[in-house]
Steps between C-alpha positions, in 0.01 A plus 500: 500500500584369840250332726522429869272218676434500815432173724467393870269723616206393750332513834688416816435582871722741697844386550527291173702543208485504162749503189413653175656466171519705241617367144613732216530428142829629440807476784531699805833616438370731233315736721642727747244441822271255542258448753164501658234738580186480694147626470203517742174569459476909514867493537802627254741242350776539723820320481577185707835363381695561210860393407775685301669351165837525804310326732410836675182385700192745658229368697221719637526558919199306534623206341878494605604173700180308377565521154738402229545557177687306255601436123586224278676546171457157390136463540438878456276512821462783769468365827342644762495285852279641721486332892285644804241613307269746613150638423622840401702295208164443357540651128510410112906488499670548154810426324705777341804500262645825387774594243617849520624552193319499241216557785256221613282351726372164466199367782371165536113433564521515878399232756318499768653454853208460819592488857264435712531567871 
């Protein structure tokens, strides 16, 4: 079974930044995307970054330019740099890892990211 913790999360004003980690139990490089998803309060999970086992990177239009995601095969973390924070990125934000084949999704516990105005 694979299992994803997440770390970093917290509350910082408007403006700030925050990097969050995520570290799996088994390498990166044996999932096709990984990446991280976000969830407010009423909201749907919707996707914030995610990168490609090719490097093939996506990052939600609300989050392009401010954010970055990133991956490290070594330490099998998911990285997710987030700079110029802003309220509206209030929201539980998950890790993901998927394999296509055979089919699976793997989700972390969430963390909770605050930014107060």
């Amino acid at each position: 079974q694979v299992q994803l913790v997440e770390s970093g999360g917290g509350l910082v004003q408007a403006g700030g930044s925050l990097r969050l980690s995520c570290v799996a139990s088994e390498a990166i490089f044996r999932f096709n995307i990984v990446g991280w998803y976000r969830q407010a309060p009423g909201k749907q999970r919707e996707l914030v970054a995610t990168r490609t086992y090719v490097g093939n990177i996506d990052y939600a239009d609300s989050v392009k330019g401010r954010f970055t995601i990133s991956t490290d095969n070594v330490k099998s973390t998911v990285d997710l740099q987030m700079n110029n924070l802003k309220p509206e990125d209030t929201a539980v934000y998950y890790c993901n890892v998927r394999r296509v084949f055979p089919a699976k999704d793997y989700w972390g516990q969430g963390t909770q990211v605050t930014v107060s105005s």
